[in-house]
C-alpha positions in Angstrom: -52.1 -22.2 -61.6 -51.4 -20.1 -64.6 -51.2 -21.6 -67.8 -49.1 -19.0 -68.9 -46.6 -19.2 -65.9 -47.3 -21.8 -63.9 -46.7 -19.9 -61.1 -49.2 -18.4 -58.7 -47.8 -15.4 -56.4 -48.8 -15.4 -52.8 -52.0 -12.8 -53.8 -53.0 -16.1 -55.6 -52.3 -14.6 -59.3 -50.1 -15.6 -62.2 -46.1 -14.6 -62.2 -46.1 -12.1 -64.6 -43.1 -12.5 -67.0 -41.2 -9.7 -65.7 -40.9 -11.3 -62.0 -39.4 -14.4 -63.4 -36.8 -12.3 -65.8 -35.7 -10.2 -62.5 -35.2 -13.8 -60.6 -33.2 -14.7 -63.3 -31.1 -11.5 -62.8 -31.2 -11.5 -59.4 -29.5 -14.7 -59.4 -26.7 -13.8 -62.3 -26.0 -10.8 -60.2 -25.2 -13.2 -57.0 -23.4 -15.5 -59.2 -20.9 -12.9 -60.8 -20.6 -11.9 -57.0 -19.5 -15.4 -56.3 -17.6 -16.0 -59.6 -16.0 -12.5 -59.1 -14.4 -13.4 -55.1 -16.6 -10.8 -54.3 -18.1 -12.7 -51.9 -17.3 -15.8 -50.2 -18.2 -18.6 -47.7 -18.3 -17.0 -44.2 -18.7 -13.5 -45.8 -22.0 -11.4 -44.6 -25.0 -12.4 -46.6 -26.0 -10.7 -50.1 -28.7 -8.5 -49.4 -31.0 -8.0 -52.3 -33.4 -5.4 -52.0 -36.8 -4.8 -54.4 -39.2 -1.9 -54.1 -42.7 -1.9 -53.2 -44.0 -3.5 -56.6 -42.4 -6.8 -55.9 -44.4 -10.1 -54.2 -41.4 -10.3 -52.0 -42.9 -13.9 -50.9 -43.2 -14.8 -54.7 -39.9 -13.7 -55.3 -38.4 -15.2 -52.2 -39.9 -18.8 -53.8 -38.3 -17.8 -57.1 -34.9 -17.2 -55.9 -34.9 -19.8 -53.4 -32.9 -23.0 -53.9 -35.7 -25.3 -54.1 -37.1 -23.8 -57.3 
Protein backbone atom coordinates (compact mmCIF):
# COMPACT_ATOMS: atom_id res chain seq x y z
CA UNK A 1 0.00 0.00 0.00
CA UNK A 2 0.94 3.60 -0.45
CA UNK A 3 1.35 5.67 2.42
CA UNK A 4 0.49 8.45 0.49
CA UNK A 5 -2.84 7.01 -0.95
CA UNK A 6 -3.47 3.96 0.35
CA UNK A 7 -4.45 2.74 -2.72
CA UNK A 8 -2.57 0.40 -4.96
CA UNK A 9 -3.76 0.38 -8.83
CA UNK A 10 -3.99 -3.04 -10.51
CA UNK A 11 -0.13 -2.34 -12.01
CA UNK A 12 0.52 -2.68 -8.17
CA UNK A 13 1.47 1.25 -7.75
CA UNK A 14 0.07 4.00 -5.64
CA UNK A 15 -3.27 6.09 -6.84
CA UNK A 16 -1.80 9.02 -7.81
CA UNK A 17 -3.88 12.10 -6.60
CA UNK A 18 -5.31 12.98 -9.74
CA UNK A 19 -7.18 9.40 -10.23
CA UNK A 20 -8.86 9.89 -6.93
CA UNK A 21 -9.95 13.76 -7.83
CA UNK A 22 -11.44 12.39 -11.29
CA UNK A 23 -13.49 9.60 -9.13
CA UNK A 24 -14.64 12.22 -7.22
CA UNK A 25 -15.90 14.03 -10.45
CA UNK A 26 -16.87 11.10 -12.04
CA UNK A 27 -19.33 10.50 -9.42
CA UNK A 28 -20.63 14.34 -9.01
CA UNK A 29 -21.22 14.26 -12.67
CA UNK A 30 -23.51 10.97 -12.24
CA UNK A 31 -25.12 12.52 -9.31
CA UNK A 32 -26.20 15.93 -10.98
CA UNK A 33 -27.44 13.42 -13.73
CA UNK A 34 -29.56 11.83 -11.13
CA UNK A 35 -30.41 15.00 -9.10
CA UNK A 36 -31.10 16.75 -12.56
CA UNK A 37 -34.03 13.73 -13.78
CA UNK A 38 -31.59 13.22 -16.31
CA UNK A 39 -31.50 9.92 -15.69
CA UNK A 40 -33.61 7.52 -13.89
CA UNK A 41 -34.36 4.00 -12.57
CA UNK A 42 -34.95 1.77 -15.65
CA UNK A 43 -33.19 4.34 -17.93
CA UNK A 44 -29.99 2.96 -20.08
CA UNK A 45 -26.85 2.93 -18.02
CA UNK A 46 -24.35 6.07 -17.68
CA UNK A 47 -21.59 5.31 -19.74
CA UNK A 48 -18.43 6.91 -18.63
CA UNK A 49 -15.70 6.82 -20.84
CA UNK A 50 -11.58 7.65 -19.89
CA UNK A 51 -8.83 7.61 -22.41
CA UNK A 52 -5.92 5.48 -22.46
CA UNK A 53 -4.04 7.06 -19.38
CA UNK A 54 -6.57 5.71 -17.00
CA UNK A 55 -6.16 2.13 -14.77
CA UNK A 56 -9.69 1.52 -15.90
CA UNK A 57 -9.62 -1.47 -13.19
CA UNK A 58 -8.36 1.13 -10.54
CA UNK A 59 -10.82 3.40 -11.43
CA UNK A 60 -13.64 0.85 -11.78
CA UNK A 61 -12.70 0.07 -7.70
CA UNK A 62 -12.79 3.76 -7.19
CA UNK A 63 -16.18 4.42 -8.53
CA UNK A 64 -17.62 1.34 -7.42
CA UNK A 65 -20.13 1.25 -4.57
CA UNK A 66 -18.13 -0.67 -2.26
CA UNK A 67 -15.44 2.00 -1.93
Amino acid sequence: MSSATGWLSSSGSSVSPTMIGSAVQVRRVVGDLIAGGQWRPGDADILVVFDVGYDAPCMALLLSSAV
